[in-house]
Steps between C-alpha positions, in 0.01 A plus 500: 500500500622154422840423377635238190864471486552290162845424296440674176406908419284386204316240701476785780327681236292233371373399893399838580248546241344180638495620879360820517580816680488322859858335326834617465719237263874559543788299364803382683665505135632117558659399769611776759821338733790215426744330689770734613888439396604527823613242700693161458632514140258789416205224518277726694419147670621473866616169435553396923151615559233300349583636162323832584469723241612869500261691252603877389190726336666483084648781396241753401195364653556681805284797411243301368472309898479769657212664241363184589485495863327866514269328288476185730432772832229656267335191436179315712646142356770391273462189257825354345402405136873401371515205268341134535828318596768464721717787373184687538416402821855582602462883364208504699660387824796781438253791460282336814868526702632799322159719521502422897155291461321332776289178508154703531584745263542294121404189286649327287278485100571327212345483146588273226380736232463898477123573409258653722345173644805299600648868675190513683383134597911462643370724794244256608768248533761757664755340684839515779859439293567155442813457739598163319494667156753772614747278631508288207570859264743583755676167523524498132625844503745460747599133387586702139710764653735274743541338162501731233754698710718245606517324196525814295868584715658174467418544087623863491824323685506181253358565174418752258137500654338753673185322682392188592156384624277230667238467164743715287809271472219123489378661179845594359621103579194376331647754173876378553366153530273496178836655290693203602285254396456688179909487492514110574226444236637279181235498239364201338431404143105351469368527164088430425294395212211637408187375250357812306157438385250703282333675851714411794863326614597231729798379668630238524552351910508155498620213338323141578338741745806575715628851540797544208734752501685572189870610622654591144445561141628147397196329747220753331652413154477109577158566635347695204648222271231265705195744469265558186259787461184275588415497834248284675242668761510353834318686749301812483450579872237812571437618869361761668673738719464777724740753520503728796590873578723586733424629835515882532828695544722462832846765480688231388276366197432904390884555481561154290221593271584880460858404384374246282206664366587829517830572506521632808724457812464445834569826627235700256299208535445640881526833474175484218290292756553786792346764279258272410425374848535869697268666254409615142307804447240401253187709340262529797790350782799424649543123591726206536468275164674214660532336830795461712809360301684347735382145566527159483159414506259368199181579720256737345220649765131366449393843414755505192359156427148579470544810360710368178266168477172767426767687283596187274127355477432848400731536219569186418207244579456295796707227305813686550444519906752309674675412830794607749838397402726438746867397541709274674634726828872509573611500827584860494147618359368789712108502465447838674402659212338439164613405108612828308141585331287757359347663788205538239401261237298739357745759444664314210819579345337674183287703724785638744807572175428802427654582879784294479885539346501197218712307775286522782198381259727180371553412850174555605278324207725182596412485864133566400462245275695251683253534795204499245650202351554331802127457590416438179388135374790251375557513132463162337690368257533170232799346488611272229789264480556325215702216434702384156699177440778462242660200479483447890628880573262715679411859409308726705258813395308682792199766424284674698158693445309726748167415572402728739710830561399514845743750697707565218236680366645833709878328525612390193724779408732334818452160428700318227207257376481449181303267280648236316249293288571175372299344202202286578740158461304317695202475219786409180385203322794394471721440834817638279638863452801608228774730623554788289885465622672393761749750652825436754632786716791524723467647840728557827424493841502845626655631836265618800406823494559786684275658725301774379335740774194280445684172536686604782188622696281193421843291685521753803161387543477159444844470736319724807810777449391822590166715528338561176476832548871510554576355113534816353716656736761189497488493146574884451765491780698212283497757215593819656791305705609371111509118621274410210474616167169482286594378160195400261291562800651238750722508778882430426705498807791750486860390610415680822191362554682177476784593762282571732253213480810234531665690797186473656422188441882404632384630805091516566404188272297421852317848515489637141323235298135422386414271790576698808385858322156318458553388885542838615175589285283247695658591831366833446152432405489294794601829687224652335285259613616514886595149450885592521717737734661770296837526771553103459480539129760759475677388773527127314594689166791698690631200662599358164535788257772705738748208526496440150517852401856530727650189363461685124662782596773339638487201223408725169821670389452872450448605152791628288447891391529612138816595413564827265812476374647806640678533812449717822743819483541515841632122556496345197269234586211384240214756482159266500157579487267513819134511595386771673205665636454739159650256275792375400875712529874402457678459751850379650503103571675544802217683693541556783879572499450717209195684451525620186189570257503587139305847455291379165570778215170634415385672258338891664191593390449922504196652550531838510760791612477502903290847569760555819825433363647458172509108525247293358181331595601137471263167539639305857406174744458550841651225767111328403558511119242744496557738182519890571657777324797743701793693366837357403632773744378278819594585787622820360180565369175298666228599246304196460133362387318152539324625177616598167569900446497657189605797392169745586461692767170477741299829404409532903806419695823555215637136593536206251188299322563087571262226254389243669295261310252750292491739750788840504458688818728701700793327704439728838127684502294247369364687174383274229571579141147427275646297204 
């Protein structure tokens, strides 16, 4: 028996039915061990040994290793299938250490897509772990925790922040940055004038064919004084274009187009393509729909190629065949894998609905018809621009008419092209046309604006900040720590969001800004590629970050605490509020001298009459927070239950009935109560 350890349960399930009974697919449910907090300021890094990493098995995988080792001992072979990138490769290196591996006894597989071909033809190309790609996931991983602990201390200590990070607190300055230009912004008066004629408008641009701007209402009223409703025709000017598609989706261009498009943000954006990519169970099987969806590359496999080129002559005439868009590559591109695609052309989104929720079949009829469109023919297009003269001021009216639809035959409904036909005023008799009117209009100048998840994910990219794959997460993390708001669907810095960013920048302007982040980004491909020692990089990083990071401490005053208003009864100091590891408390402001705390009146919540005592069954928090249900006689009494009871006693055993969810069964012998 042969052994596939892969990332996901549904793909496990998918694989299996694939292999055959000589398989067994297993999952290592994500990754299986982190860095420890042990150590030199709970890094889990030993910081005076090559940066060696201390990894702990996370908390509740531990049974699942050790199902998977009697597994492993059962086994002839053992193939690691984890996902096709570095954090994949990574997992795959863990469970090779964790499961006690040897050399002879694995290889390494990887697929791009999840259908039965790609599973099986990645065993003829079965391969060791790719040291190089492990050290640049670890690097990365370890390179976030030195900072994202360190960092997240010193703005516990200073600000009213909770976190800080290496990508995290980049895209937070480019936020804080974009509201203070929008602050600084004074608005400008422009007005325009327009010439409305029986089929079309034009406006006006030039005068004595130099650009004119018209900066007030007393400059448009001097010009209209100067202008009569005939105008004479210039130029007609007609030309052919082409207009191309785009290339298919990479993860950055499918999270852009899913907020735009769709409505959707990052986060659901990615958690839509996994189902899609591990598996969909359709009428007569269960198979991928998409390929991988992290990746950076625009490359589409010759088999996808020729397979959709016999699909679109097919449907759509051999007129509609096209060629292979590409893009221009960024430095941080990583080609290992392919564009997000169909893994079938043929299973088009009509055919596969009826098996998906209505957001799963959004998402996926855009990345299907993208990569249709994509090798589809360029659509071609007339463009007119036409020309008017009135008195030696310019006007200006554009049109344009499809000719031939080309690929926006299958994208249209994402494409805003619309026609715009002009009148045939090239074959007038006469070279003049009358105005019906001639309108003014005032206008201002309007401010930049704020970045939408879209907008801010198209400039991560463009500036090299961050991994793709990463957006979501960084974008979620700036919500849930409450140092942006979303207003009108863009990102408004909060005050604390704007603390932080300027105490950092006080202090790290040298590490936390677009131009080293982007660095780091290429130092870690080059990792990847075995170009670049992953020690010398972190090593190089430490020797600059640590120095700064104990000059803010001691140069960063702390932060003030909240005062309450009421003073401590023990020594009449202010009472303030503090942070602590359940939340915030009140406490005395002269901690440690004084240790006072403010027990928080709450409100108690009875259950039931205690079945030991005569106290009551009231709802508690352990030490954890975790919410149980005990008497109010405690310690007197120490009748407790994770559950909650009610008053019904178990038929079987004569103790109390707890709910938990749906389900009533007994607190002590395990009878279940059919509802």
């Amino acid at each position: 028996m042969k052994l596939v350890i892969v990332e996901s349960p549904s793909k496990s399930k998918t694989i299996e039915k694939y292999l055959g009974k000589d398989y067994e697919v297993l999952s290592s449910k994500g990754h299986i061990r982190d860095l420890s907090t042990k150590g030199k300021y709970g890094l889990g890094v030993d910081l005076e040994n090559d940066f060696k990493p201390d990894y702990i098995t996370i908390k509740g995988k531990s049974k699942l290793i050790n199902d998977l080792k009697k597994e492993v001992k059962k086994a002839d072979f053992v193939y690691l299938a984890t996902d096709p990138d570095r954090e994949g490769e990574a997992i795959s290196w863990h469970l090779f250490d964790a499961l006690g591996l040897k050399e002879g006894d694995y290889q390494r597989i990887v697929f791009n897509e999840i259908t039965k071909n790609a599973v099986l033809n990645s065993f003829s190309s079965a391969r060791k772990i790719d040291q190089n790609l492990v050290n640049s996931q670890e690097t990365r991983r370890i390179l976030d925790r030195i900072i994202g602990f360190r960092l997240s201390k010193l703005m516990q200590a200073k600000t009213a922040g909770k976190s800080a990070g290496r990508v995290q607190s980049v895209a937070l300055k480019l936020i804080v940055d974009k509201e203070r230009e929008i602050a600084k912004f004074i608005p400008e008066e422009y007005w325009t004038i327009t010439g409305i004629f029986k089929d079309f408008e034009a406006e006006l641009f030039n005068y004595n064919n130099k650009d004119i701007t018209i900066k007030n209402e007393f400059e448009a009223n001097e010009i209209l004084t100067k202008l009569s409703n005939s105008f004479k025709i210039v130029d007609v000017d007609k030309k052919n274009k082409n207009k191309k598609s785009n290339p298919p989706f990479i993860t950055s261009t499918l999270q852009r187009a899913a907020s735009n498009k769709l409505g959707f943000n990052a986060k659901k954006t990615m958690s839509l393509t996994q189902k899609l990519y591990e598996g969909i169970a359709l009428k007569d099987e269960t198979v991928g729909l998409i390929s991988y969806m992290r990746t950076d590359s625009v490359r589409l496999s010759d088999e996808f190629i020729k397979s959709t080129y016999g699909f679109i002559k097919d449907k759509y005439g051999e007129d509609y065949v096209g060629y292979v868009k590409t893009s221009k590559k960024t430095e941080n591109v990583q080609d290992a894998h392919e564009a997000i695609r169909p893994t079938s052309i043929n299973r088009t989104p009509e055919s596969v609905k009826p098996y998906l929720t209505n957001d799963e079949y959004k998402l996926y009829k855009m990345i299907y018809y993208r990569a249709l469109a994509s090798l589809m023919k360029d659509a071609k297009t007339i463009n007119t621009t036409v020309i008017l003269d009135n008195n030696n001021y310019q006007f200006k009216a554009t049109g344009q008419v499809i000719s031939f639809d080309g690929y926006l035959k299958v994208y249209s409904d994402y494409e805003e092209t619309k026609e715009n036909v002009l009148p045939p005023l090239e074959t007038y008799n006469s070279n003049v046309i009358v105005a019906n009117e001639i309108t003014k209009e005032q206008h201002f100048t309007k401010p930049p604006s704020r970045y939408s998840e879209a907008k801010l994910i198209e400039e991560m990219e463009k500036l090299g900040i961050g991994r793709p794959s990463t957006y979501a997460t960084t974008m979620e993390t700036l919500k849930v720590r409450k140092y942006v708001d979303i207003i009108d669907k863009k990102f408004v810095p909060t005050k604390t969001g704007i603390e932080i960013t300027d105490k950092l920048q006080e202090c790290f302007s040298h590490l936390i800004n677009v131009k080293y982040t982007a660095n780091m980004e290429n130092d870690l491909d080059k990792i990847a590629l075995g170009q670049e020692n992953w020690v010398e990089t972190l090593q190089n990083f430490y020797n600059e970050f640590e120095p700064a990071l104990k000059n803010a401490f001691d140069l960063l005053p702390k932060k003030e605490a909240i005062k309450t208003g009421e003073d401590c009864p023990i020594c009449s100091s202010p009472l303030v509020i503090r942070n602590g590891k359940y939340g915030e408390f009140t406490a005395c402001s002269n901690y440690p001298s004084c240790k006072y705390i403010k027990q928080e009146e709450k409100e108690i919540k009875e259950i039931i009459n205690c079945p030991n005592c005569d106290g009551k069954i009231i709802e508690k928090r352990s030490k954890k927070g975790k919410v149980f249900y005990g008497c109010n006689n405690y310690p007197k009494c120490k009748t407790a239950y994770w559950d909650m009871p009610i008053d019904e006693k178990c038929p079987e055993c004569g103790n109390l009935l707890t709910i938990k969810g749906k389900k009533t069964k007994c607190s002590s012998c395990g009878y279940i109560k059919e509802n």
